[in-house]
C-alpha positions in Angstrom: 229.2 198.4 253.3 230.1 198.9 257.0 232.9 196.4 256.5 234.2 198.3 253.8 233.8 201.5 255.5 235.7 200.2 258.5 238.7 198.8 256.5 239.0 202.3 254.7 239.0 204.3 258.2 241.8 201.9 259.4 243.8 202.1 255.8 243.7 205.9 255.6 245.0 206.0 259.0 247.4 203.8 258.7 248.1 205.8 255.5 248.2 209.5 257.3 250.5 207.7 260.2 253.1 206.6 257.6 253.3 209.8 256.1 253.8 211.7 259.6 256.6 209.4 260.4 258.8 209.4 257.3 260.0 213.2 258.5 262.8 214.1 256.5 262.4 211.2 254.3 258.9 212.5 252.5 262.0 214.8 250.5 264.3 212.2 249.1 263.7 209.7 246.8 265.8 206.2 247.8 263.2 203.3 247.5 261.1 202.7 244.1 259.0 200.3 243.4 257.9 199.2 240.0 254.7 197.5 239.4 254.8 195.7 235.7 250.7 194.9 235.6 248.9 192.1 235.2 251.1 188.7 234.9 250.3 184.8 235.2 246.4 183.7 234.6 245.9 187.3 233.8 247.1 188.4 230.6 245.5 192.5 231.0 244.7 194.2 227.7 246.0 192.2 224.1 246.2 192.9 220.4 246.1 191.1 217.9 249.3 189.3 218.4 250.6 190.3 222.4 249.5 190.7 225.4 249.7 193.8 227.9 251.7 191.7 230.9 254.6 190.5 228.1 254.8 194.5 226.8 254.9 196.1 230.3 257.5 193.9 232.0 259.7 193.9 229.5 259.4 197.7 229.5 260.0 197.6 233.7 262.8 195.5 233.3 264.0 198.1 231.3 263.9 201.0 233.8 264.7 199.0 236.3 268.1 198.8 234.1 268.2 202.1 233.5 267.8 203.3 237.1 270.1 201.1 238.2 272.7 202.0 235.8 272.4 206.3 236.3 271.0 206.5 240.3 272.9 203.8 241.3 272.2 205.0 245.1 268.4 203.8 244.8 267.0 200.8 245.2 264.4 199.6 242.6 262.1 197.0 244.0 259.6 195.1 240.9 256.5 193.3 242.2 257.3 190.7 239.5 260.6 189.9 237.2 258.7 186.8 235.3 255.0 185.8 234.5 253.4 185.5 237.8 250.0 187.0 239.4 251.0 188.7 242.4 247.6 190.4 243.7 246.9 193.8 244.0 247.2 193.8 247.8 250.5 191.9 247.5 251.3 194.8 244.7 250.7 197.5 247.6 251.7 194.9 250.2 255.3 194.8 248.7 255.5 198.5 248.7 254.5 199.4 251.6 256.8 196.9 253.5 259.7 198.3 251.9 258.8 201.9 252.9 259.2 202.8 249.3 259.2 206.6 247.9 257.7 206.0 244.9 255.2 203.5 243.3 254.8 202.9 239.7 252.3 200.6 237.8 252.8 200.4 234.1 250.3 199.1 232.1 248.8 199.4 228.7 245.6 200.2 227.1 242.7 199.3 225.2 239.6 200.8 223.7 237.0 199.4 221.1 237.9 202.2 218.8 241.1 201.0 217.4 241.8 204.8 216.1 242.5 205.7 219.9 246.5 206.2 220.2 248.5 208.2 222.9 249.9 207.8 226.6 247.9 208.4 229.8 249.1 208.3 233.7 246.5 208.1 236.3 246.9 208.9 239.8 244.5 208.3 242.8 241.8 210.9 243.1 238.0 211.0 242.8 237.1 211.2 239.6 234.7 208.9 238.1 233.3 209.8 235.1 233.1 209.2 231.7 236.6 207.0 230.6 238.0 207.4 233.6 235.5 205.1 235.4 235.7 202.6 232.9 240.0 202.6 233.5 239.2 202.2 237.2 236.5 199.2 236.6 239.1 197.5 234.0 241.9 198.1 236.0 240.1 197.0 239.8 238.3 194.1 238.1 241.7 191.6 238.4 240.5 191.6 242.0 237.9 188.7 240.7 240.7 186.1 239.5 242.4 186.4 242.9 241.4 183.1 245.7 238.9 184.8 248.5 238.8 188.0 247.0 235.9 189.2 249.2 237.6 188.5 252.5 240.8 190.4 251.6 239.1 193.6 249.6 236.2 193.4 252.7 233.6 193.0 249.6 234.9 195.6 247.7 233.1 195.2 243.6 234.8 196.8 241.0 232.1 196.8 239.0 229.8 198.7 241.0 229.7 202.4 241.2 228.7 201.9 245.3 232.1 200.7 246.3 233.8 203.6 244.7 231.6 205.9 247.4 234.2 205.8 249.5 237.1 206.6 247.5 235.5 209.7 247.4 235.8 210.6 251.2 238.9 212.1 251.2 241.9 212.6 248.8 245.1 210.6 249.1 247.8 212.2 251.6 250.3 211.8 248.6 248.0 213.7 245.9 250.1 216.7 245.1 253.4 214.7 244.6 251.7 212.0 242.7 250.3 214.4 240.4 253.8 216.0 240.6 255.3 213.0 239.2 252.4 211.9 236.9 252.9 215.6 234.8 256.7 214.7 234.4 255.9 211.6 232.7 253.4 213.0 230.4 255.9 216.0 229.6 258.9 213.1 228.9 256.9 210.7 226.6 256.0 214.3 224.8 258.8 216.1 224.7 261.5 214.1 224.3 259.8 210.3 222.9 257.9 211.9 221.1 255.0 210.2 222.0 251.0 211.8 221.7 250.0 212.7 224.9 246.6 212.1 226.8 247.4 213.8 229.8 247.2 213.4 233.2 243.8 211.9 234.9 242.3 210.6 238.3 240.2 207.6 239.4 240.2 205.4 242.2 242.1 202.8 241.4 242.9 200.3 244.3 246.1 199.7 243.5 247.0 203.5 244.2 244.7 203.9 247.0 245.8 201.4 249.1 250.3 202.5 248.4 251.4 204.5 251.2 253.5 207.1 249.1 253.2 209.0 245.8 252.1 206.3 243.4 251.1 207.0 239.4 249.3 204.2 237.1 251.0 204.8 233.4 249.2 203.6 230.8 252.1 203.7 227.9 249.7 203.3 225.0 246.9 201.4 223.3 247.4 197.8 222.2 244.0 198.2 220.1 245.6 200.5 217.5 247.7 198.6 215.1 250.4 200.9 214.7 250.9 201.0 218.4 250.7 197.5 219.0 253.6 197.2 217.0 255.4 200.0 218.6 255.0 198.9 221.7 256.5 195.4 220.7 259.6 197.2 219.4 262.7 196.6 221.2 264.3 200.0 220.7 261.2 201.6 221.5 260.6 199.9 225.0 264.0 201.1 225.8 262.7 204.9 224.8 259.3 204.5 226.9 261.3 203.0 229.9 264.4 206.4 229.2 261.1 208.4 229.3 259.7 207.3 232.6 263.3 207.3 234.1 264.1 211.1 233.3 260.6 211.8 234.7 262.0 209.9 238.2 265.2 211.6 237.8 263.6 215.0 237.5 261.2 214.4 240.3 263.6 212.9 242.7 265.9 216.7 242.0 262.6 219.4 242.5 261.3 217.4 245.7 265.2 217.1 247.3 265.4 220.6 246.4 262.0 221.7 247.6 262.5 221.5 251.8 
C-alpha cells in the first residue's frame, strides 16, 4: 500500500502541475482524444451475437468523422483505429503526451437483468457504492490481461475495495469540467437521439484518474438487452450516438471558450 500511495502523491502532482501550466489553454478546446474501449484479447461486455470493442470503435470512428468534418481546427487523436489492446496506462499515456483537452472512453454495458436499457457517462469522483462500484471493478479489471500488471499499476487490484482508498483522497483537478461535459452528453443522447437516459455518475475508474484533463467514460447502452443489442449494431444509429456525443463536444468547447 505504501507503493501505491507513493505513485498517487507523484500522479496527482504531476496532475495539479499540468493543469497550472496550460494557462490560457484550460479555455479552448484543440486536442481530443477518443478512447474506443477494450480491443484485441479483450473483447469488454457481448451479447448474444457482438462484442462491446466491435460496437464502440466503430461508433469512435464515427465521431472522429464527424469532428473532423464540422471543427476541422481540432485534432482528434483515437487510442486505437483497429482491434488492438492498448493498456490503460498507454490509453492515458497517449493523452497525456499529446496535451489533449478532452478525453473520451466510450464503452458499452452489461447487466444480468437483460430488462436494463439506457445510456450512462461516468466521470472520475469518489463514489463507490452500489452499481457504481461494480462499473469501476468491470471497468479497472482489464488491468489483469495486461503483461506485469503489478509493476506498472504499483499493485493496484481492481477487485478489492482497499485500492480504491485512495481514489478517495482528493477529487480530480478537472472535476467540474468533466462533469460539465458528461451532463451535455446525457442531455444530447436525450434530447435530440432520443435515447433513455441514466444520468450522470462517479467512480474511480483508472482510466480517468490517471488523464490529465477533463475526461468522461460513456457507457452508450446495454449489450444485455436484446433490443439494444441490435440498436447498437445498427449502422444509422452509430452514426446518431457518435452526432450525439459530437454536439455535446461542440457545445462544451463554445460555454468553456466563452466562460474566461
Amino acid at each position: 500500500m505504501r507503493n501505491i500511495a507513493i505513485s498517487f502523491v507523484i500522479s496527482l502532482a504531476l496532475i495539479f502541475v499540468s493543469f497550472q501550466t496550460v494557462g490560457i489553454k484550460q479555455y479552448k478546446v484543440r486536442k481530443i482524444v477518443i478512447d474506443p474501449g477494450h480491443g484485441g484479447r479483450d473483447p469488454g461486455t457481448h451479447g448474444s451475437f457482438s462484442n462491446e470493442k466491435d460496437v464502440v470503435l466503430k461508433i469512435s470512428l464515427e465521431l472522429k468523422r464527424i469532428i473532423n468534418e464540422n471543427i476541422p481546427d481540432v485534432q482528434v487523436v483515437l487510442t486505437r483505429s483497429d482491434d488492438s489492446f492498448p493498456s490503460l496506462a498507454q490509453r492515458s499515456k497517449i493523452a497525456n503526451d499529446l496535451e489533449a483537452d478532452l478525453f473520451i472512453s466510450i464503452h458499452a454495458n452489461w447487466l444480468s437483468n437483460p430488462n436494463v436499457t439506457g445510456t450512462e457517462t461516468y466521470v472520475m469522483a469518489t463514489k463507490n457504492i452500489g452499481r457504481n462500484f461494480e462499473v469501476a471493478k468491470r471497468e479497472n479489471s482489464v488491468i489483469l490481461l495486461e503483461e506485469n500488471y503489478k509493476e506498472t499499476y504499483q499493485n493496484f487490484d481492481p477487485k478489492s475495495i482497499e485500492s480504491y482508498i485512495l481514489f478517495s483522497l482528493t477529487q480530480n483537478a478537472f472535476h467540474e469540467k468533466s462533469v460539465q461535459f458528461a451532463s451535455l452528453v446525457e442531455k444530447q443522447f436525450k434530447e435530440r437521439v432520443g435515447r433513455r437516459s441514466l444520468g450522470v455518475k462517479q467512480s474511480s475508474l483508472q482510466l480517468l484518474w490517471s488523464t490529465a484533463m477533463p475526461s468522461a467514460l460513456i457507457e452508450v447502452g446495454y449489450l444485455s438487452n436484446a433490443k439494444e443489442e441490435r440498436y447498437l449494431n445498427d449502422k444509422r444509429n452509430q452514426v446518431y450516438i457518435a452526432s450525439g456525443i459530437y454536439r455535446a463536444i461542440r457545445d462544451y468547447k463554445k460555454e468553456i471558450e466563452q466562460s474566461k
